[in-house]
N, C-alpha and C positions, 0 to 999 in steps of 0.2 A: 505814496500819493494819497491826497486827502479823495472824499466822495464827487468833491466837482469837479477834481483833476480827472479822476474815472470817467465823472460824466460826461465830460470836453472829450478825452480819447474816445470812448464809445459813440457820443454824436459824429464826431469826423470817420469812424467805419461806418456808420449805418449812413451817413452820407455817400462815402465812396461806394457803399454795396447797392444804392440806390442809382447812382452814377452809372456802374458799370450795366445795369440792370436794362438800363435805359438804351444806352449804348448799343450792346445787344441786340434789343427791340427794335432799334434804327438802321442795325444791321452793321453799322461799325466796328464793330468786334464779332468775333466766332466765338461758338461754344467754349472752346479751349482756355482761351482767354478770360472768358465770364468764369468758367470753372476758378481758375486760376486766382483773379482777382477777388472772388469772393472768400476762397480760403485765408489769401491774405490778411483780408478787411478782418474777419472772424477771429485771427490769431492777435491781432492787434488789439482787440478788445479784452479788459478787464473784470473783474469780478461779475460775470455772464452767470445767470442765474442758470444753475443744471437744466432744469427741465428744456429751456428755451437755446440754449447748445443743443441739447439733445436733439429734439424741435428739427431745427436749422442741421445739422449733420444729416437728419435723415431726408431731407430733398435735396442738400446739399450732395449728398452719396448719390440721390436716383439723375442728377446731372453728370456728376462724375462718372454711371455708368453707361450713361446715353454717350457723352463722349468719346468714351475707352470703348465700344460699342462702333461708334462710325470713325473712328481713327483705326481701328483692325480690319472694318470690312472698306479702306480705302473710299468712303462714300463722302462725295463733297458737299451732299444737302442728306439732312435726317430723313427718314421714312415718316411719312405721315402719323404714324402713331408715336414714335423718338418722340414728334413735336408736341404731342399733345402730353407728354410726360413730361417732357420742359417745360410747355405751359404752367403745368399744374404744380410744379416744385415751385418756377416761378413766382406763381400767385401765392404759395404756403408763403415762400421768404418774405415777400413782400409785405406779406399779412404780418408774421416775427417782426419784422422792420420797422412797420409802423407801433406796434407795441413795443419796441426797444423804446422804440424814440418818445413814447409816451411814458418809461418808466424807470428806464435805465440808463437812458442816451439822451438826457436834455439839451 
């Protein structure tokens, strides 16, 4: 694939990651789901500059453990503090996302 073909694949993830993000936020989807689909998005994209994977695994990881976290303890809503740890991976990725989109994801 040439650099724009990359660039088209990586804009349609950071599209879907923002998608899902949203979704989420409106309540339409659970955690599980948002987990889920954002690895998706992630795997789909191409020549992802290390650092900014890196970046993104690691809030990616602190959702995936709030999840695996209330999926053991049977709980149907996060603990007040779960949320505020999803907030805040949320707002990293989102932060990664809009710099994708500014540099690697046109």
């Amino acid at each position: 694939m040439n650099t724009e073909e990359n660039e088209s694949v990586n804009a349609s993830a950071v599209n879907a990651m923002m998608r899902s993000i949203e979704s989420y936020r409106r309540g339409d989807v659970h955690l599980p789901q948002l987990v889920n689909d954002l690895q998706s998005a992630l795997h789909g994209m191409l020549n992802v500059p290390h650092e900014w994977r890196a970046r993104f695994l690691q809030s990616w990881a602190a959702l995936e453990e709030i999840n695996a976290l209330a999926l053991d303890a049977g709980q149907p809503r996060l603990p007040e503090d779960h949320e505020k740890i999803v907030s805040r991976a949320l707002e990293t990725i989102q932060q990664l996302i809009a710099q994708a989109a500014s540099s690697f994801a046109r």
